[in-house]
C-alpha positions as CSV (number, residue, x, y, z in Angstrom):
1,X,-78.5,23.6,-18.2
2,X,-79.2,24.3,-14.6
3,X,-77.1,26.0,-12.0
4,X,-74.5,23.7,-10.5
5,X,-75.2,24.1,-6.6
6,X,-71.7,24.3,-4.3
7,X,-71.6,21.7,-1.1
8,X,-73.0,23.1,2.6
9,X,-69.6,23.1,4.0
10,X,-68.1,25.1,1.0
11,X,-71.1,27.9,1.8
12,X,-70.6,27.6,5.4
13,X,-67.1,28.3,5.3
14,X,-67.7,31.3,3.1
15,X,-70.0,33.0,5.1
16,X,-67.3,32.3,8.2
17,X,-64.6,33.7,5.9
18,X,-66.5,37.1,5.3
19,X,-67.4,37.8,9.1
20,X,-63.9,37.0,10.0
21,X,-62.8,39.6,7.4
22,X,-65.2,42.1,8.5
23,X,-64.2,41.9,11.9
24,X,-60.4,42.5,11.1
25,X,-60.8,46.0,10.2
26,X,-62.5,46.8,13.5
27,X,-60.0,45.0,15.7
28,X,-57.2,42.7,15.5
29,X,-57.5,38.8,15.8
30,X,-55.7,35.5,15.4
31,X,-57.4,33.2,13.5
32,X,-56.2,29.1,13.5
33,X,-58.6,27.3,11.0
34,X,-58.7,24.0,10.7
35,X,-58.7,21.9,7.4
36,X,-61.9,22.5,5.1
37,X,-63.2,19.1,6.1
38,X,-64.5,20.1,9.5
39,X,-66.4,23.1,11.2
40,X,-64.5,26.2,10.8
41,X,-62.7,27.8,14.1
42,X,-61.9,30.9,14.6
43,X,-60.7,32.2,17.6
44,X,-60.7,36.2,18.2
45,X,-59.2,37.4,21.2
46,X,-57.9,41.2,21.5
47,X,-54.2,41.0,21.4
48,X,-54.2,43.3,24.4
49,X,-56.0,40.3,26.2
50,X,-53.0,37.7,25.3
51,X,-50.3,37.5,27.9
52,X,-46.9,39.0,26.7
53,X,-44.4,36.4,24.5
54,X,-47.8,34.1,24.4
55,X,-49.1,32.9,21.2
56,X,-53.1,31.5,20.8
57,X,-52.6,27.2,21.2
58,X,-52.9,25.5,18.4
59,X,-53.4,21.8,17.4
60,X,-50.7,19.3,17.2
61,X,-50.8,19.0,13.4
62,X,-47.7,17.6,11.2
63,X,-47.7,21.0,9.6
64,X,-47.0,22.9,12.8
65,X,-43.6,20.5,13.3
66,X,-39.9,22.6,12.8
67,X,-37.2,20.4,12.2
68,X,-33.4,21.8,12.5
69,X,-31.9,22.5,8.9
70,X,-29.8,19.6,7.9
71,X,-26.3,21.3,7.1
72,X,-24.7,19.2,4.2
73,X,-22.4,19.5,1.5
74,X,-24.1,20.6,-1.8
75,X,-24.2,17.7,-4.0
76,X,-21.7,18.1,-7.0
77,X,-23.5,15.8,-10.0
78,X,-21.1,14.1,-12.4
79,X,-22.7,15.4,-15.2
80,X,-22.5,18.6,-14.1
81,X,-18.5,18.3,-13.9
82,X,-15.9,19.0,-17.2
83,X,-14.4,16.2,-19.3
84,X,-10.7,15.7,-18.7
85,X,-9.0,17.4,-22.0
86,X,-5.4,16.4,-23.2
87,X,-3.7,18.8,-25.4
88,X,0.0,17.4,-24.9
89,X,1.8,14.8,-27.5
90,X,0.7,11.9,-28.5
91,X,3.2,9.2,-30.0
92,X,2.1,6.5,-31.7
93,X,4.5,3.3,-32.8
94,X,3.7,0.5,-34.7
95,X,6.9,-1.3,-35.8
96,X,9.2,-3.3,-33.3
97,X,11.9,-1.4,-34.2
98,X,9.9,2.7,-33.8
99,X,9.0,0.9,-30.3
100,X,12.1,-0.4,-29.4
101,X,13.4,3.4,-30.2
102,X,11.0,5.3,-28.5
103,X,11.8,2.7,-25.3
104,X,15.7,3.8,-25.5
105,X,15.1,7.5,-25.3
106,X,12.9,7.3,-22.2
107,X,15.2,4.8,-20.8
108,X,18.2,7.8,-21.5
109,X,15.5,10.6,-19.4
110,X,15.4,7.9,-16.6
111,X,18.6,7.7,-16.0
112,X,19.2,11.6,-16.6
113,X,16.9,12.3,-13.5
114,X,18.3,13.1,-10.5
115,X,18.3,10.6,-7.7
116,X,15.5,10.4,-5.5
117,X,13.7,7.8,-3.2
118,X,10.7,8.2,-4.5
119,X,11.1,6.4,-8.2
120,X,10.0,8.3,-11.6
121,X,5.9,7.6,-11.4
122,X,5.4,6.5,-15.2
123,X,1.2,5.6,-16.1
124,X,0.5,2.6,-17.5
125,X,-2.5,1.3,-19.2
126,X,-3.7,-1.4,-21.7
127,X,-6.4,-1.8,-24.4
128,X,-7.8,-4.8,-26.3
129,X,-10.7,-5.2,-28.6
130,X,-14.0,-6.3,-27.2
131,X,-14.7,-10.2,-27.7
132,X,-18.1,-11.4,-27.9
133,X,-17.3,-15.1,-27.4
134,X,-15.3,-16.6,-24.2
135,X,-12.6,-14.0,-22.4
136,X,-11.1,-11.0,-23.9
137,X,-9.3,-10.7,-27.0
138,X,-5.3,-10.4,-26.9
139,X,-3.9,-6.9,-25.9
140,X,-3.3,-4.5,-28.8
141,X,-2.5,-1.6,-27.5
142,X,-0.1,-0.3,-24.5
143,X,-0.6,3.2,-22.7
144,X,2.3,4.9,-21.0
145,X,2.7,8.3,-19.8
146,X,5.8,9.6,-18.3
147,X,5.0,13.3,-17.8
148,X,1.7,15.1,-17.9
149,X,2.6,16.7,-21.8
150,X,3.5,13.3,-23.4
151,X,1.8,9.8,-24.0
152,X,3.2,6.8,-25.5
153,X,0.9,4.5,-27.7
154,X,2.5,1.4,-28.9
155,X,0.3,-0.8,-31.1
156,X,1.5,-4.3,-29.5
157,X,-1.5,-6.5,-31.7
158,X,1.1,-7.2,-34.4
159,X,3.9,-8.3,-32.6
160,X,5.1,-11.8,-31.4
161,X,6.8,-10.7,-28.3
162,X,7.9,-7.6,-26.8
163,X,11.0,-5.7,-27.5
164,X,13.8,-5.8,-25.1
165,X,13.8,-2.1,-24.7
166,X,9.9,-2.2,-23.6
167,X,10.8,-4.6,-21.5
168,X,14.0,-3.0,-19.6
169,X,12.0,-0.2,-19.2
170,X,9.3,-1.7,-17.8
171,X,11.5,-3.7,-15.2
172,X,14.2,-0.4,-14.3
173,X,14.1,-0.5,-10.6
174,X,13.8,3.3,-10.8
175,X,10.5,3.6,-12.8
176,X,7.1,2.8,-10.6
177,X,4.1,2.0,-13.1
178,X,1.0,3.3,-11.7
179,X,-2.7,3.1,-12.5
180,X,-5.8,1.9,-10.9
181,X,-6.3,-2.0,-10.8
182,X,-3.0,-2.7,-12.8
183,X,-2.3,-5.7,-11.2
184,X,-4.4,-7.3,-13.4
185,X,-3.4,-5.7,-16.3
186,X,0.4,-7.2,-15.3
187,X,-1.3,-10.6,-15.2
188,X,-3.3,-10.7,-18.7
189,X,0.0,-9.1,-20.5
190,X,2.0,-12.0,-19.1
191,X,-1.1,-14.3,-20.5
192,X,-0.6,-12.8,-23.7
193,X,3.2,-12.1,-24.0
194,X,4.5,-15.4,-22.1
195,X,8.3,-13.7,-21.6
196,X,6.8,-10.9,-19.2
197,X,6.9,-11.9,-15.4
198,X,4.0,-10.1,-13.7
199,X,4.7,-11.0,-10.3
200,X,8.0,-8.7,-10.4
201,X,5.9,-6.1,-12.5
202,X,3.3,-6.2,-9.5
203,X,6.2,-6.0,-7.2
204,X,7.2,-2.7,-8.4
205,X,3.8,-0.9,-9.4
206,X,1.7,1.2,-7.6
207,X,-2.3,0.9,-7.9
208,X,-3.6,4.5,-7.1
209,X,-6.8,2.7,-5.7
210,X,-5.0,0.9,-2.6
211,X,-2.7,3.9,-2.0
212,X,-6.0,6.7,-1.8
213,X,-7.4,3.6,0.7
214,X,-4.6,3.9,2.3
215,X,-4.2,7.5,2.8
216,X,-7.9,8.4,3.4
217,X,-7.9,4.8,6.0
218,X,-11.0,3.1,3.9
219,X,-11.5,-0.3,2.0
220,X,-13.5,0.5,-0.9
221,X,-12.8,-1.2,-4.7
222,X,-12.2,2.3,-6.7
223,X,-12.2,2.4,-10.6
224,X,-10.6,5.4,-12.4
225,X,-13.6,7.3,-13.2
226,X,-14.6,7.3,-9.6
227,X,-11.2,8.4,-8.5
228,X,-10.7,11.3,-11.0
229,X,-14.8,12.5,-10.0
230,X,-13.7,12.2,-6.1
231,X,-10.0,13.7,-6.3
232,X,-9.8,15.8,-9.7
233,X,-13.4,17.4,-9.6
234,X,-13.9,15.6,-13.8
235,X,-14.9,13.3,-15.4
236,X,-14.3,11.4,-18.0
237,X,-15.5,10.5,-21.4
238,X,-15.9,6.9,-21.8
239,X,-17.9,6.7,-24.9
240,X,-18.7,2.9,-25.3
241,X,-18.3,3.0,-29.4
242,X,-14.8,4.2,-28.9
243,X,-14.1,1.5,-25.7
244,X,-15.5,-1.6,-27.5
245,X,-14.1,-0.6,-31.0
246,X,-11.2,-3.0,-33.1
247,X,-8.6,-1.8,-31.3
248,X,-6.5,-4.6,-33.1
249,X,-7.0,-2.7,-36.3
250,X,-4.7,-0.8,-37.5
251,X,-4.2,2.2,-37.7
252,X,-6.2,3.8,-34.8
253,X,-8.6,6.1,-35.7
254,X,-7.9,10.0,-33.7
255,X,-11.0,8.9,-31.2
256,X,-8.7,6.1,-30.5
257,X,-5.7,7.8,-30.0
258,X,-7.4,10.4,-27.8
259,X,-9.1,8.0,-26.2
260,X,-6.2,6.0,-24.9
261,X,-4.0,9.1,-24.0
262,X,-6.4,10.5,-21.8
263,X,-6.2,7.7,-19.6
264,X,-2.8,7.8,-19.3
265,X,-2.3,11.4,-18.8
266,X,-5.1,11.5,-16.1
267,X,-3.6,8.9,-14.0
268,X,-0.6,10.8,-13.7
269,X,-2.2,13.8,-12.6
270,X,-3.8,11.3,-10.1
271,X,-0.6,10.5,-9.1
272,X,0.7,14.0,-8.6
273,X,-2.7,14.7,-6.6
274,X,-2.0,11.8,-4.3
275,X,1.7,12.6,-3.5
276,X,0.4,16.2,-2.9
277,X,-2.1,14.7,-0.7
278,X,0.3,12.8,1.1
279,X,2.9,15.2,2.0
280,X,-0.3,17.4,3.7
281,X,-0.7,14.0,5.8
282,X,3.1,14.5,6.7
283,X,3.1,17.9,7.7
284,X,0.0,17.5,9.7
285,X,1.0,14.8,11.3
286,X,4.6,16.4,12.3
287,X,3.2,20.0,13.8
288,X,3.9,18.9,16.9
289,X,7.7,19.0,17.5
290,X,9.0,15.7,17.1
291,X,10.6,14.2,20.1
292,X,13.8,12.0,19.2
293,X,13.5,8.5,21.0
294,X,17.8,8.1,21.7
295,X,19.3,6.5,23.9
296,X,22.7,6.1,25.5
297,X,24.8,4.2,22.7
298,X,23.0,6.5,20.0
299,X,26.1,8.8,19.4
300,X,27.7,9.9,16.2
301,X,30.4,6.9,17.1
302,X,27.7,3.7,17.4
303,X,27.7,1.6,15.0
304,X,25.5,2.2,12.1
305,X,22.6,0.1,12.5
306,X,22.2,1.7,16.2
307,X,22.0,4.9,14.7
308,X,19.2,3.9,11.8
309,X,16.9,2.5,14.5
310,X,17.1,6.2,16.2
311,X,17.0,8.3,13.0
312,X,13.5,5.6,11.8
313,X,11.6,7.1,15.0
314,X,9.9,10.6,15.7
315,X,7.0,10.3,18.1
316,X,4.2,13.0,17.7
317,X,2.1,13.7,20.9
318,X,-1.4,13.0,19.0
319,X,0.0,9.8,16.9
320,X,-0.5,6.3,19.1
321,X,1.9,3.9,17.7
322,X,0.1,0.6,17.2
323,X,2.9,-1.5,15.7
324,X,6.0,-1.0,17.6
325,X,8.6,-3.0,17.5
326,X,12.1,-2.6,19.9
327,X,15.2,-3.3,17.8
328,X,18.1,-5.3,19.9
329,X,21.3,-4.9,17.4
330,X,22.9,-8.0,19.4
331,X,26.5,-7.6,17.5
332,X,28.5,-11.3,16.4
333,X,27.2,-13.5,18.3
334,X,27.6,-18.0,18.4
335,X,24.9,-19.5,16.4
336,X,24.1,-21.5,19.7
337,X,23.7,-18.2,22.0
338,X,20.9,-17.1,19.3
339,X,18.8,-19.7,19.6
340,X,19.0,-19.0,23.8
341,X,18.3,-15.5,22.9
342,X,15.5,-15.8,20.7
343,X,13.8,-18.2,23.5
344,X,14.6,-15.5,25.8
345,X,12.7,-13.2,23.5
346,X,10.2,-15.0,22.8
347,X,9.0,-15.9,26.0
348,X,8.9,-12.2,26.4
349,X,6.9,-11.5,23.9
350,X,4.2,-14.4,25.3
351,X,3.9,-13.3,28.4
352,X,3.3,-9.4,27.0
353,X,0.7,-10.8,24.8
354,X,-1.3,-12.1,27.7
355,X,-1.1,-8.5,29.7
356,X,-4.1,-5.9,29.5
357,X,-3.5,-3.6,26.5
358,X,-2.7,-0.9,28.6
359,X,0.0,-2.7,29.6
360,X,1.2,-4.4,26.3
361,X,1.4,-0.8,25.4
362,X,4.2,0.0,27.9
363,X,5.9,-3.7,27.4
364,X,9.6,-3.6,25.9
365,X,9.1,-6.6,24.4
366,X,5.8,-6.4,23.1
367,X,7.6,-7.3,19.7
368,X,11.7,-7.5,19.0
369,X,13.6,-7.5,16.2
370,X,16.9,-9.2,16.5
371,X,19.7,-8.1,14.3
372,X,23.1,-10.1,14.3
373,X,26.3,-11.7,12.8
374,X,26.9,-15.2,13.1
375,X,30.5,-17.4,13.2
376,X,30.7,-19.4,10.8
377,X,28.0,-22.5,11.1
378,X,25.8,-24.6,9.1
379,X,22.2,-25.0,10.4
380,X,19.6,-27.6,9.7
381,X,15.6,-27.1,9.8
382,X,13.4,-30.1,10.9
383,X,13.7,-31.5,7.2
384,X,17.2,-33.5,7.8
385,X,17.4,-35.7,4.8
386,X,20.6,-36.4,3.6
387,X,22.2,-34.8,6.5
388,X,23.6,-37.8,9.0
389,X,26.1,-38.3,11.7
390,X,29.1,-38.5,8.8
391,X,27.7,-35.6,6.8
392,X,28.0,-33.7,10.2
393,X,31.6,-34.4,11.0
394,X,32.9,-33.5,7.2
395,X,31.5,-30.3,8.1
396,X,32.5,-29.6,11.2
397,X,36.0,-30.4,10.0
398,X,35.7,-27.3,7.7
399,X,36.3,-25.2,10.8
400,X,32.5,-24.3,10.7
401,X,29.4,-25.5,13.8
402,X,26.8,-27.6,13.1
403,X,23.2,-27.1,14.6
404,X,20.1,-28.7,14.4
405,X,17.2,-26.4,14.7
406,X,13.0,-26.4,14.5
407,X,12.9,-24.4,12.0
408,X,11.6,-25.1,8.4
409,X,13.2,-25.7,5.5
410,X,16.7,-27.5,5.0
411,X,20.7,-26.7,5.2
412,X,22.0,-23.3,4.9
413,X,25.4,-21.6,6.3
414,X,25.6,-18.4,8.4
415,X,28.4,-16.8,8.9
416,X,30.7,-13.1,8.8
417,X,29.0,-10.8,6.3
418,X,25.7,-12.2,6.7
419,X,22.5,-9.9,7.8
420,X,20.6,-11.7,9.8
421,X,17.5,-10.9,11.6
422,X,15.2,-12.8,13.9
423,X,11.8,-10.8,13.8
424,X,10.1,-12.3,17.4
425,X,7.1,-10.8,16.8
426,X,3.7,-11.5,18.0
427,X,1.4,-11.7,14.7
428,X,-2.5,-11.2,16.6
429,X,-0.8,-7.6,16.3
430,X,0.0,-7.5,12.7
431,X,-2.1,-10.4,10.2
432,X,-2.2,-13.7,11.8
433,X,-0.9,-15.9,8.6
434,X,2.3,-16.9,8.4
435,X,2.3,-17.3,4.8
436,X,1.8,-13.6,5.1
437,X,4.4,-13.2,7.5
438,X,6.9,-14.8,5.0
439,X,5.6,-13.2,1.8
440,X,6.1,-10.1,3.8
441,X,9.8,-10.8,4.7
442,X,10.5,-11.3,1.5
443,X,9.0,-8.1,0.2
444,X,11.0,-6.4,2.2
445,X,14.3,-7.8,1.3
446,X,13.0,-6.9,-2.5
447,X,12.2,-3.4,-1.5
448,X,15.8,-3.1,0.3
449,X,17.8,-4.6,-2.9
450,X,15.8,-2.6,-4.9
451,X,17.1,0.6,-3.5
452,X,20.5,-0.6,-4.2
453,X,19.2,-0.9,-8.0
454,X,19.7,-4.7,-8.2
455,X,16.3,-6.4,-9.6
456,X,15.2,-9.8,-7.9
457,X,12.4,-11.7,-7.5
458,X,10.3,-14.7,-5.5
459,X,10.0,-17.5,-7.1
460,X,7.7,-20.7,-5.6
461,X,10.7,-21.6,-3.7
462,X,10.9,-19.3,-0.5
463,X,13.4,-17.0,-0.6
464,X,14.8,-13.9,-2.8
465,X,16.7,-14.4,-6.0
466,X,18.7,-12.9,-8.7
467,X,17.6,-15.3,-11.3
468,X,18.4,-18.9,-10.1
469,X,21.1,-17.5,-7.3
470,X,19.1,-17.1,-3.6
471,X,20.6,-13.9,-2.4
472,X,17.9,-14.0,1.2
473,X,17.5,-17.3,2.7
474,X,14.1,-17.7,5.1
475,X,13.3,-19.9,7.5
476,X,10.7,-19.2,10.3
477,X,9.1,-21.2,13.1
478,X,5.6,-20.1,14.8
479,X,4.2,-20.8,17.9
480,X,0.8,-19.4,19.2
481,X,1.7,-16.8,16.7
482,X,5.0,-15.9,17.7
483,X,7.5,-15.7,15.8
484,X,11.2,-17.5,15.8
485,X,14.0,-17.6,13.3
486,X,14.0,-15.6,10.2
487,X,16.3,-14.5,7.5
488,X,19.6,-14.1,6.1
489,X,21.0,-12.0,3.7
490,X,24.3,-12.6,1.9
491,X,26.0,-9.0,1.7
492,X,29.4,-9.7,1.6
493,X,29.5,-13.2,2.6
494,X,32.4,-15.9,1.3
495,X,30.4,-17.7,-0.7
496,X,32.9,-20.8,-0.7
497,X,31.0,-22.0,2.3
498,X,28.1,-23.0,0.0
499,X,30.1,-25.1,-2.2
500,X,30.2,-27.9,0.4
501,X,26.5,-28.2,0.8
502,X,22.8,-27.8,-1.4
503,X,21.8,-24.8,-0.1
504,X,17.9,-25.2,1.1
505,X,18.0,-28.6,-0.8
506,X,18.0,-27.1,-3.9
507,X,20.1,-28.8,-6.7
508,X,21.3,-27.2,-9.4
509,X,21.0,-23.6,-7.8
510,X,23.8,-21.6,-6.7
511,X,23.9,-18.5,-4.3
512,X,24.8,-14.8,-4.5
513,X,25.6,-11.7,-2.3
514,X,25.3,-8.0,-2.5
515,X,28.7,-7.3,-2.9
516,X,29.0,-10.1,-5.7
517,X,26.1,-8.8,-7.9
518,X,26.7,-5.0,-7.7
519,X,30.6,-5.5,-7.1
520,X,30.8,-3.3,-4.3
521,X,32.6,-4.9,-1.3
522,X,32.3,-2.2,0.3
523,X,27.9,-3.1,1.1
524,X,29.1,-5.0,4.4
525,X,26.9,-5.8,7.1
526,X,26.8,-2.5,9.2
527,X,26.8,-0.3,5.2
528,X,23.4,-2.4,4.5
529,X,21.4,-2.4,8.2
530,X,19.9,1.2,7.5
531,X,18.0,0.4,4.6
532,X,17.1,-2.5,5.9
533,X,15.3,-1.5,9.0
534,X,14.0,1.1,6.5
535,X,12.5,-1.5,4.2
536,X,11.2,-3.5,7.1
537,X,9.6,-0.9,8.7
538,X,8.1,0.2,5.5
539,X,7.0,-2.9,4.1
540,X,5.5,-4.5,7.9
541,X,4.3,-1.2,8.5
542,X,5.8,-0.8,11.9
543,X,7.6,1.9,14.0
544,X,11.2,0.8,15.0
545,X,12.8,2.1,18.5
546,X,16.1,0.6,19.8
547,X,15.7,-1.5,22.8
548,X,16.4,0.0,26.2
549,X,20.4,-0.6,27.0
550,X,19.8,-1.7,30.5
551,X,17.8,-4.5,29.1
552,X,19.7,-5.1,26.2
553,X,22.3,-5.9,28.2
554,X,20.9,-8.1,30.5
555,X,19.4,-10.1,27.5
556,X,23.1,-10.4,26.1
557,X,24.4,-11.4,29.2
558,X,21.9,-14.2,30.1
């Protein structure tokens, strides 16, 4: 076999390489040599010869680019990161009646807990078996977990309809179900259970998803793993034989059981991480010393809803307030002198929307929220039906006014012991829909009477109602998305008023106060106005400040 000869370049570049390196231990060089694809360079220059801080040229080669380090957080990988472990209780119920049981005693620890306005956070959570054909299968089994050492597994696959205990439970004004996405959940258990109303479920729940959105100000769709990866530093254990097993078999194997309490015990810790997360927000936000927006009639002796408006505010230097909306508490005022007043307001509130925003920003009447008390009077929208010359007389003769208005719906009766409040608020600032505008009134008027501990509802009639009794009437009129009219709530109104009309035009419905559902005739008016600016700043997510006097009054006396 003969000798395998090496390439000219290859010998070439040897014999370069051994000169260089004969050369170095007689004097010192710097050598730049170029790839092994071209003529060898070496450049050997005394270092004496270089000028000081100079180094020898050398090409522009990619390799010769520096780029700054790129500073970044070290990437924690999810399968790097513990399983969640549960070692607290895990109840499982079967029977109607064990359920039913299990429902009374945590209904006895809810009401044991001291009062508070943030609700008892209890996790909620469904399971159903997998279903190859069309939809899923009908729920079998439902999660709760009231405290972090305890879960609750009722096997609901063999039972007809739910117990009444399950369900007072789930409807107590004081509980708040949490979970992520849970609104759905609400919606396939009233599928599959037809007596449970999941629009007053969805009402009172909290889905952990929207509330981290909202706290961290972003928009994405989160599911439970993600959250618990992001917020807990874990991860879950979502083995698919266990998730797509017969969960409508019973009884549950101890994967099962496991299975289902850990996702019920780890939303709760979610929970407690988020309410930790926002009290941080709070404090941060209230370093600066908060300056007190009063003004003169804010004193111990103003009237109570005066007083509300100042205690709702507390400016921060660094925290610009986007939604701000003056309140004018306008006292008992003619049904007739209203509707000047909220044309007053409202032409206001147009010409602010046209200024420059720096200049909306200092406007008074950017948005206004008229509070007031009416004389006894029965208004009519722009549906009239039913409602002639004659009709008008008989009630006029009752000692009460008679007004026809443009606002929508159909007859209602304002009068003493009514809250009513005409929002004149320009909507480009908040969602411009008034079928959001309305759906939001009403929310707000649910979160207020839920306070109180009184459970009510919407229905596809607008409104709020105790069953078929309209506590909150709502009536609104819009132009170039300003807002007019508004609502009323009975708090201790006489409700013999009603008696002579169909309230809204709806037969065979009656209405309700407060006072007349929680008999307490002490909820007037002036008792009720704090929570209600409460709510409503809550629920529109606005700041409330009490209109300047000097322009109150000069509204009032126009």
């Amino acid at each position: 076999m003969s000798k395998r000869k090496l390439p000219l370049w290859i010998t070439e570049q040897r014999k370069s390489n051994s000169l260089l390196e004969s050369k170095l231990g007689e004097e010192k060089c710097v050598t730049v040599a170029s790839p092994p694809v071209s003529d060898t360079i070496a450049l050997c220059q005394p270092l004496a010869d270089l000028p000081s801080g100079d180094e020898p040229p050398k090409r522009r080669l990619r390799s010769n680019y520096t780029l700054a380090p790129e500073v970044t957080k070290p990437d924690i990988k999810i399968e790097y990161l513990p399983f969640v472990e549960y070692n607290g209780i895990i109840e499982y119920y079967t029977s109607m009646h064990d359920i039913a049981f299990s429902c009374d005693n945590i209904l006895q620890w809810v009401h044991k807990q001291p009062p508070d306005d943030h609700g008892i956070p209890i996790a909620f959570d469904m399971e159903w078996p997998f279903n190859f054909q069309t939809g899923p299968g009908r729920t079998a089994l439902m999660q709760l977990c009231p405290s972090t050492d305890r879960c609750l597994l009722f096997q609901l696959s063999c039972l007809k309809r739910l117990p009444a205990a399950l369900m007072q439970l789930l409807y107590h004004p004081r509980v708040i179900l949490h979970g992520v996405n849970i609104k759905n959940d609400f919606r396939k258990l009233a599928r599959d259970f037809p007596g449970v109303d999941a629009e007053r479920l969805i009402s009172q729940c909290c889905d952990l998803g929207q509330w981290y959105n909202k706290l961290q100000g972003t928009t994405g769709i989160w599911s439970m793993e993600r959250l618990v990866h992001s917020q807990l530093k874990l991860r879950i254990n979502k083995d698919k034989r266990v998730r797509m097993s017969k969960w409508d078999v019973l009884p549950l194997s101890d994967y099962q059981k496991l299975y289902a309490a850990i996702d019920v015990y780890i939303s709760q810790e979610l929970y407690l991480k988020l309410v930790e997360k926002e009290r941080v927000q709070l404090e941060a936000d209230t370093q600066c010393e908060p300056q007190l927006i009063t003004t003169p009639t804010a004193t111990p002796e103003s009237p109570p809803a005066e007083r509300a408006v100042v205690n709702l505010v507390h400016r921060t230097n660094n925290k610009q307030m986007t939604r701000l909306v003056h309140v004018l508490h306008a006292g008992r005022l003619d049904y007739r002198r209203a509707l000047q007043l909220q044309r007053a307001v409202a032409s206001l509130v147009h010409q602010a929307s046209s200024l420059p925003d720096a200049e909306q920003q200092r406007s008074s009447c950017r948005n206004v929220l008229i509070t007031t008390e009416h004389h006894p009077v029965y208004t009519i929208g722009i549906r009239t039906h039913g409602y002639d010359a004659a009709a008008e007389c008989r009630l006029k003769a009752l000692g009460a006014d008679f007004v026809r208005t443009n606002r929508g719906g159909l007859i209602t009766f304002h009068g003493p012991g009514q809250l009513v409040a005409y929002p004149i608020l320009n909507l480009k600032l908040f969602q411009p829909s008034v079928r959001w505008y309305v759906c939001h009134l009403e929310r707000s008027i649910i979160e207020l009477c839920r306070r109180y501990g009184l459970r009510v509802q919407t229905t596809t009639d607008t409104g709020v109602w105790v069953g078929d009794r309209k506590i909150c009437a709502i009536g609104i009129h819009a132009s170039r998305y300003v807002t007019t009219h508004g609502l009323a709530l009975n708090c201790s109104t006489e409700l013999g008023w009603f008696r002579h009309i169909v309230p809204c035009g709806l037969a065979g419905k009656s209405v309700t106060s407060l006072a007349a559902e929680l008999n307490r005739p002490e909820l007037t008016v002036d008792t009720v106005m704090p929570e209600f600016l409460s709510s409503f700043s809550d629920t529109l997510e606005c700041d409330l400040i009490p209109m300047d006097d000097a322009q109150r009054q000069q509204l009032l006396s126009e």
